[in-house]
C-alpha positions as semicolon CSV with decimal commas, in nm:
position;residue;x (nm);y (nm);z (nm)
1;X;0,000;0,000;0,000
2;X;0,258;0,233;0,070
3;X;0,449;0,184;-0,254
4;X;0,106;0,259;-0,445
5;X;0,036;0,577;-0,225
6;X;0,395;0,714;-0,317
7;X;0,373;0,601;-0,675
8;X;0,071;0,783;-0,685
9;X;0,191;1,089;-0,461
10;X;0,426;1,146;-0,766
11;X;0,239;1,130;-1,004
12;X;0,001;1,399;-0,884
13;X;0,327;1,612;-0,811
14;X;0,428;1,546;-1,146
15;X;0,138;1,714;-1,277
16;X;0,104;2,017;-0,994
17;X;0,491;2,065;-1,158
18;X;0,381;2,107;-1,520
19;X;0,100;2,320;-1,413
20;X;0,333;2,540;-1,177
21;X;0,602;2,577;-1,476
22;X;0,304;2,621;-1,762
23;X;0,089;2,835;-1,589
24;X;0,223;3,021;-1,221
25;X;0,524;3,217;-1,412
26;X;0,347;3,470;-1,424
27;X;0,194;3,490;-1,071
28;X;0,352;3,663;-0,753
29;X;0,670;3,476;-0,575
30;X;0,433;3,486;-0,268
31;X;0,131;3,298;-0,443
32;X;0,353;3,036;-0,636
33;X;0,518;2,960;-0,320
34;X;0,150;2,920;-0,161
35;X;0,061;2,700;-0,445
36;X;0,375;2,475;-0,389
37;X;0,315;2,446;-0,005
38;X;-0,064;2,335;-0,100
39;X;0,024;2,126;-0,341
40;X;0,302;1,917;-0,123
41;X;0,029;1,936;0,163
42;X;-0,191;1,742;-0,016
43;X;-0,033;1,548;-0,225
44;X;0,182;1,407;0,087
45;X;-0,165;1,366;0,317
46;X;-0,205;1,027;0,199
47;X;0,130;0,913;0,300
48;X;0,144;1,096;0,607
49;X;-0,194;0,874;0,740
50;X;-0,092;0,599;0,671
51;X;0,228;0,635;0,798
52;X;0,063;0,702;1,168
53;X;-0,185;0,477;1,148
54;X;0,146;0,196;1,090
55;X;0,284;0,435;1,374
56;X;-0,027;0,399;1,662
57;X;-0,023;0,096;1,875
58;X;-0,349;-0,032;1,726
59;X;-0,617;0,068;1,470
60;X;-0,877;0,198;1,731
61;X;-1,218;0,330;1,609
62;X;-1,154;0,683;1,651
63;X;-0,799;0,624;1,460
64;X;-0,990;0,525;1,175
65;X;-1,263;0,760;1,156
66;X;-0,994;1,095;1,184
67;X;-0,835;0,843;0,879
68;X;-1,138;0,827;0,668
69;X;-1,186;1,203;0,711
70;X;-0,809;1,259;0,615
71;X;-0,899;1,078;0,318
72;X;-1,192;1,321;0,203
73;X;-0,965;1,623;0,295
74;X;-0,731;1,430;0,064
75;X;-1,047;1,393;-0,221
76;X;-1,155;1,728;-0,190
77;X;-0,796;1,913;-0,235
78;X;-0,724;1,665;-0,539
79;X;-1,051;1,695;-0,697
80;X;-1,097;2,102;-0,669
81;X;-0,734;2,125;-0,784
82;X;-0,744;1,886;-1,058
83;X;-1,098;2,046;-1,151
84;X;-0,923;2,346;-1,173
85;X;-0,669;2,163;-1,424
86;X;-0,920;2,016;-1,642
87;X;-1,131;2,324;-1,714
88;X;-0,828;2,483;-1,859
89;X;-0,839;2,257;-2,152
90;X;-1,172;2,473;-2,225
91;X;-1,071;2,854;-2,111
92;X;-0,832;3,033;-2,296
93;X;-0,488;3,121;-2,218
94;X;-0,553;3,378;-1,863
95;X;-0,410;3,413;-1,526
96;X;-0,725;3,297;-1,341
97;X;-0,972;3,041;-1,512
98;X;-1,324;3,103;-1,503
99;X;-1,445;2,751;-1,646
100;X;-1,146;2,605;-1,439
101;X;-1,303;2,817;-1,146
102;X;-1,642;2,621;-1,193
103;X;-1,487;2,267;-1,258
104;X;-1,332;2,305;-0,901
105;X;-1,656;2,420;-0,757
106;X;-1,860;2,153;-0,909
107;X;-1,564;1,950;-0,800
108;X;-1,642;2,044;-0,475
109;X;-1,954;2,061;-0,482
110;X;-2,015;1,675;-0,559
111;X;-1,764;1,518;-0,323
112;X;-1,931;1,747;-0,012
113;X;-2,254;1,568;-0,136
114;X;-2,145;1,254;-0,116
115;X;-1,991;1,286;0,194
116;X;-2,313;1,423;0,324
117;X;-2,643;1,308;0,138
118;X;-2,506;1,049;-0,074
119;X;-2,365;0,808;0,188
120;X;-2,746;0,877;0,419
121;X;-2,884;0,780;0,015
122;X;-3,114;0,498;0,156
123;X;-3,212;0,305;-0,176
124;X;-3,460;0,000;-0,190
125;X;-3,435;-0,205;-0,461
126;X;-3,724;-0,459;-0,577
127;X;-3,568;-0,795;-0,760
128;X;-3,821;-1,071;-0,892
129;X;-3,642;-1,416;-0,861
130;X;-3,829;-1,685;-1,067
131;X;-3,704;-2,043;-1,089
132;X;-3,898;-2,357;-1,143
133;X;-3,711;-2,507;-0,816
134;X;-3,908;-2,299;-0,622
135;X;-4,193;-2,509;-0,401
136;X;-4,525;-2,350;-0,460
137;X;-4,581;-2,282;-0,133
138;X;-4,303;-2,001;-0,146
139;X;-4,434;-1,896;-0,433
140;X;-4,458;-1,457;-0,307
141;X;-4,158;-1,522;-0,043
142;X;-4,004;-1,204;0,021
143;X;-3,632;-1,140;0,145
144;X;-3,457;-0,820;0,250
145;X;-3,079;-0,830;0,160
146;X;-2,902;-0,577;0,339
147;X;-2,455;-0,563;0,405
148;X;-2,146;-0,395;0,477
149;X;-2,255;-0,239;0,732
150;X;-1,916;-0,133;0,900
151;X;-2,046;-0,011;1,167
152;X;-1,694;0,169;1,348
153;X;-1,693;0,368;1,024
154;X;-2,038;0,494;1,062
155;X;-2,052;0,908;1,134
156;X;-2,389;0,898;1,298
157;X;-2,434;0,510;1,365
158;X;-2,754;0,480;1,619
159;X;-2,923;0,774;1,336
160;X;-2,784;0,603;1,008
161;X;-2,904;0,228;1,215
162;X;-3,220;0,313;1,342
163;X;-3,338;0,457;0,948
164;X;-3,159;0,116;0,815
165;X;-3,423;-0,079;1,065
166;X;-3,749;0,110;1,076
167;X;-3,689;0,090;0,676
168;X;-3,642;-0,281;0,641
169;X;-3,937;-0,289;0,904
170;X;-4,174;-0,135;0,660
171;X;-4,150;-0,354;0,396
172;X;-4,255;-0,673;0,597
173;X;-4,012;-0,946;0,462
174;X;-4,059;-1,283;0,566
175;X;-3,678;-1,304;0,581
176;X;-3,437;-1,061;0,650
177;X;-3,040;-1,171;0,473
178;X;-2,727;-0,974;0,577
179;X;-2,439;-1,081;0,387
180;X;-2,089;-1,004;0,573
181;X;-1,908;-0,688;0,715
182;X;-2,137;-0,610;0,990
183;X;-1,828;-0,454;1,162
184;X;-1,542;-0,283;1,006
185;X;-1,243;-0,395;1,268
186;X;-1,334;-0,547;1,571
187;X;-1,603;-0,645;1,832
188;X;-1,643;-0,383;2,039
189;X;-1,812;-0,169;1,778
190;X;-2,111;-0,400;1,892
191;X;-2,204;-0,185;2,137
192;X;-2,532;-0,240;2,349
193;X;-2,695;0,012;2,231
194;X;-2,609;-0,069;1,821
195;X;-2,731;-0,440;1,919
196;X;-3,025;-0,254;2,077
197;X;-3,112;-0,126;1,736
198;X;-3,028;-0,429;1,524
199;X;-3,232;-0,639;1,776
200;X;-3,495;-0,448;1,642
201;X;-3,560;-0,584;1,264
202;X;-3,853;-0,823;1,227
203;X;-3,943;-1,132;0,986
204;X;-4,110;-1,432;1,053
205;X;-3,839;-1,629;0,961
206;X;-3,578;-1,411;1,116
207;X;-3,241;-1,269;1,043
208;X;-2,982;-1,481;0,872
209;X;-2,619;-1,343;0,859
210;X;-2,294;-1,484;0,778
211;X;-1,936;-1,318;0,824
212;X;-1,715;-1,126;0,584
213;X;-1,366;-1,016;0,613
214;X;-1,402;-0,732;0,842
215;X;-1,560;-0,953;1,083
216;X;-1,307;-1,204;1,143
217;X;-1,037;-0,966;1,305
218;X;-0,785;-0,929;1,053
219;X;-0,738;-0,558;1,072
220;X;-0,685;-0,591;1,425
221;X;-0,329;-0,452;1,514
222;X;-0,325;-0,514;1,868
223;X;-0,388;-0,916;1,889
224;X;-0,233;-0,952;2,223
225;X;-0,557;-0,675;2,372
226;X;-0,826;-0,878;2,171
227;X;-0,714;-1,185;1,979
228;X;-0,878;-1,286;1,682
229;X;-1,019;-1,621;1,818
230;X;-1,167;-1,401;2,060
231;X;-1,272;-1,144;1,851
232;X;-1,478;-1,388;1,633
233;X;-1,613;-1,582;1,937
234;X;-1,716;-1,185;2,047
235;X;-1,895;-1,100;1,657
236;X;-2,064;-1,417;1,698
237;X;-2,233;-1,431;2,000
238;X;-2,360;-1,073;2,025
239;X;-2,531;-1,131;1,651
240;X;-2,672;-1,482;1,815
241;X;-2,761;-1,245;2,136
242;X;-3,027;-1,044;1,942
243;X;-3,190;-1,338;1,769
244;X;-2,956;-1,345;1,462
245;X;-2,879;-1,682;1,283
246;X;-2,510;-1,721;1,194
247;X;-2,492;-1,982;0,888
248;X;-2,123;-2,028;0,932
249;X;-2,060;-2,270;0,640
250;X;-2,391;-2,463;0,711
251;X;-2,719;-2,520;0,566
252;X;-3,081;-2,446;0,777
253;X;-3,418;-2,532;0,620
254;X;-3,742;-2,309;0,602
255;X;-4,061;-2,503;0,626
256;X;-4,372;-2,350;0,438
257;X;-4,664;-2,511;0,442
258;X;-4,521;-2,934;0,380
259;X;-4,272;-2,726;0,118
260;X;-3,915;-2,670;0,219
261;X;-3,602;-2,426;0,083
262;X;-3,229;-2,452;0,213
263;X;-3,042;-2,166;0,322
264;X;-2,659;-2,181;0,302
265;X;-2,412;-1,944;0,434
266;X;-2,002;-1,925;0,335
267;X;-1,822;-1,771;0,557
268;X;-1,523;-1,581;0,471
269;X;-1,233;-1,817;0,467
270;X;-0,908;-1,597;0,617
271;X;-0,715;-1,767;0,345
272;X;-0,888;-1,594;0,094
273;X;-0,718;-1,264;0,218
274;X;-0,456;-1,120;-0,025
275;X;-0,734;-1,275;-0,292
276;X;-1,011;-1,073;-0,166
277;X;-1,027;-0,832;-0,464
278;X;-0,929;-1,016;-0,734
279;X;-1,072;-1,111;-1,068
280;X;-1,060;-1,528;-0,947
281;X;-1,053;-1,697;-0,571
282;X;-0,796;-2,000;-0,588
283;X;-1,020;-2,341;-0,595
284;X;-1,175;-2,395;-0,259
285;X;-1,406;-2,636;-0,128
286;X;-1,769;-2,555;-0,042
287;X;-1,909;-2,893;-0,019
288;X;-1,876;-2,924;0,313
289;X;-2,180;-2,644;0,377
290;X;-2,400;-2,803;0,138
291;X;-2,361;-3,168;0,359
292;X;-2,720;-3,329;0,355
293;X;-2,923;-3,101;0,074
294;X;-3,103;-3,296;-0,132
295;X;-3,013;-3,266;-0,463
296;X;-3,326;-3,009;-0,642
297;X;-3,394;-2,843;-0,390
298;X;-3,405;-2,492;-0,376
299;X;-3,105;-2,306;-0,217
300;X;-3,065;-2,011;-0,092
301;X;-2,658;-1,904;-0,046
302;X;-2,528;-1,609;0,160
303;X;-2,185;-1,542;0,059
304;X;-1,987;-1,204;0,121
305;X;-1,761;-1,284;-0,197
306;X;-1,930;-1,248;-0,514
307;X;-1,602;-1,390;-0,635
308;X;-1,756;-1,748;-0,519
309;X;-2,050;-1,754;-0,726
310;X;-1,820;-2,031;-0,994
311;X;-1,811;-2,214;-0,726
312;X;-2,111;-2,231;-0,575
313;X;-2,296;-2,297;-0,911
314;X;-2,058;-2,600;-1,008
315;X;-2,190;-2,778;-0,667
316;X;-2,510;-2,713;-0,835
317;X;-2,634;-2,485;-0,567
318;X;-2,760;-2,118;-0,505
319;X;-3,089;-2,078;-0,750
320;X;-3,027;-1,762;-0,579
321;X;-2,708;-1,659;-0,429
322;X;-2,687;-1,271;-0,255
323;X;-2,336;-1,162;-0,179
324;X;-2,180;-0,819;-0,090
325;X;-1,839;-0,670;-0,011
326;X;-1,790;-0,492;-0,337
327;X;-1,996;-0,162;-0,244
328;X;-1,896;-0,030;-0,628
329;X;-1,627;0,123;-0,431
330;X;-1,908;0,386;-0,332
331;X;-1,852;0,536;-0,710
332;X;-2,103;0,439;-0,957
333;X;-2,218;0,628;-1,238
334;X;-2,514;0,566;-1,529
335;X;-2,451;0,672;-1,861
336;X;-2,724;0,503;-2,134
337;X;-2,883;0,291;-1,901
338;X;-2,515;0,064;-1,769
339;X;-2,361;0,155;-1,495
340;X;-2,015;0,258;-1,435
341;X;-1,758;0,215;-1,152
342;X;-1,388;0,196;-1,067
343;X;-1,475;-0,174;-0,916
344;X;-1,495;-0,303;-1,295
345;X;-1,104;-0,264;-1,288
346;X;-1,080;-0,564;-0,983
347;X;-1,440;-0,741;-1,039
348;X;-1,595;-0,944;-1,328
349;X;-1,901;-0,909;-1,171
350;X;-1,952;-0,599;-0,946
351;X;-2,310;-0,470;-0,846
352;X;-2,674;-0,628;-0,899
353;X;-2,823;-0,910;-1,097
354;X;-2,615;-1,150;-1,271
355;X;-2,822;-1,462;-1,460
356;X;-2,614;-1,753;-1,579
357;X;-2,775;-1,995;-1,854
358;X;-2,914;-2,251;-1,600
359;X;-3,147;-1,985;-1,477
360;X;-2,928;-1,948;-1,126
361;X;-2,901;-1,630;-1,040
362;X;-2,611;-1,362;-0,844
363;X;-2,693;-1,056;-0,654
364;X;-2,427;-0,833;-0,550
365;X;-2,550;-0,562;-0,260
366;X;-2,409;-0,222;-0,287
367;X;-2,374;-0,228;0,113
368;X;-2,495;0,030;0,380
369;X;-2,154;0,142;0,502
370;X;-1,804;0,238;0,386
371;X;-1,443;0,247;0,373
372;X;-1,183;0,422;0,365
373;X;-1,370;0,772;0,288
374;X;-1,683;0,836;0,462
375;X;-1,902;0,886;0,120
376;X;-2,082;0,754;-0,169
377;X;-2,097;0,899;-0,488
378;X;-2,411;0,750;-0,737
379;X;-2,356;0,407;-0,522
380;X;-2,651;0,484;-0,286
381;X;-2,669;0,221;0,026
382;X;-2,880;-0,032;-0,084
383;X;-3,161;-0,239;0,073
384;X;-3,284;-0,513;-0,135
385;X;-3,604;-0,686;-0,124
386;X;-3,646;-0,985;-0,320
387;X;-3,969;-1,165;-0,400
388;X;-3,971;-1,570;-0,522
389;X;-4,190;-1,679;-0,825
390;X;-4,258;-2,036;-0,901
């Protein structure tokens, strides 16, 4: 990481040079030195956080949420200043650019939105899942799929929460999903009062949830405080404390009627790490949390990695198979109805429905949460509520 930061530290300070050379000549000594010390301000920032958070003892909530807001400092300077750069491919030759003045601004404007309004976005989407597996009497069966919740990153968690719940209340699913990421480092973000909340969502059939990579203490710095075993043990037992059902590589049943669906949820295997965001997963086996469902029945798989999906299908599993961790990087754009993201660059499949030929089908949940900058820009948090047709 810190090789990328500096590689890309000098490359922004390559540009701030050509712009300083082409285009502050013929300012003041006093402004182009204010431009220089602004420009190695912010082009170091990155560097300079990451550097203390490798410095600090451990990666405590409040270290990470002054990081994450470093990080939109960080966005804002680059994007107003590099606004500024590409409006004066439109303006002509001037001291101060009008159109370069109004890039910047708009610039600004955008990334304070998203850091604001966009990441409080609440979106519900509606998915219709048919599939001749399906037992008529879950024929109308409706699922909420909500994830990535990272809740230590939150910047008003019990306000952001309590929406998140009385929202997933409203629309009266018979099951509510959560898919991995429910905290963002460790266990203590579970406070009594967030479980207070969570304990709040209602379905007949309950709350399913399985664990992603954020909830199985791998961020932790300080393992000798709270070890991982113990961390895990801790994300566990406060999710089964409010009712939750943790599908930790295993397979439960829902009984309708005399009609009966599996539900399987993959864990995230530690292993998996350094893979996490890449194109393919190394071959795994899955089998094991499909042991004892009978072959044509319907299944239902939780898995945080979308990455999985290949996996799951060639088992001959998941008629419908909800995943998150992806969030579209909290950048998504739409330009002639498709959808755009930096997350295309690490992920064959990123965000929303993907149908393979056998009529099985991938959702990929834009999250609730984030990381690493406290906004969303286009990729609105998403509840999904899905509704199974014979």
């Amino acid at each position: 990481m810190i090789w990328f930061l500096l590689l890309l530290s000098l490359l922004f300070a390559g540009v701030d040079f050509l712009f300083y050379r082409v285009r502050m000549r013929r300012h003041s000594e006093r402004l182009r030195r204010a431009f220089v010390w602004f420009a190695v301000f912010s082009d170091a920032l990155p560097i300079v956080v990451l550097l203390l958070l490798k410095a600090v003892p451990d990666n405590t909530t409040g270290w990470m949420q002054a990081a994450q807001w470093f990080t939109f400092v960080f966005l804002l300077l680059i994007g107003c200043r590099y606004g500024y750069y590409f409006g004066l491919l439109f303006d002509r030759p001037r001291s101060f650019s009008r159109v370069g003045a109004l890039f910047a601004v708009g610039c600004a404007v955008w990334l304070v939105w998203g850091a604001t309004w966009g990441r409080q976005a609440l979106r519900v989407n509606e998915v219709e899942i048919r599939s001749a597996a399906l037992p008529a009497a879950f024929d109308g069966f409706r699922i909420v799929q909500f994830s990535d919740l990272h809740i230590g990153t939150l910047v008003r968690p019990e306000r952001e929460m309590n929406r998140l719940v009385d929202t997933i209340n409203a629309l009266q699913p018979d099951l509510v999903v959560f898919s991995g990421d429910l905290v963002n480092i460790r266990s203590t973000e579970l406070t009594s009062d967030v479980l207070a909340i969570l304990g709040r969502l209602r379905a007949p059939y309950g709350v399913i949830s399985t664990l992603g990579n954020h909830d199985v203490g791998l961020y932790i710095k300080d393992t000798v405080a709270l070890p991982r075993a113990e961390n895990n043990r801790q994300v566990i037992d406060r999710q089964r404390q409010i009712g939750w059902r943790m599908l930790l590589d295993s397979t439960l049943y829902l009984r309708r009627g005399s009609d009966s669906i599996s539900v399987t949820g993959i864990s995230f295997d530690p292993t998996l790490q350094k893979f996490r965001h890449s194109f393919d997963l190394p071959e795994i086996s899955l089998a094991a949390a499909y042991d004892g469902v009978p072959e044509g029945m319907f299944n239902l798989t939780v898995s945080h990695l979308p990455q999985l999906w290949p996996n799951i299908i060639a088992l001959g599993r998941g008629n419908l198979t909800l995943a998150g961790h992806v969030h579209s990087m909290q950048i998504k754009g739409h330009l002639f109805g498709r959808a755009f993201s930096p997350a295309q660059l690490m992920y064959d499949r990123w965000s929303g429905r993907y149908d393979d030929a056998a009529g099985n089908t991938l959702y990929i949940n834009d999250g609730i949460g984030y990381v690493g900058f406290p906004m969303r820009l286009g990729a609105d948090p998403e509840i999904t509520l899905f509704t199974l047709k014979k």
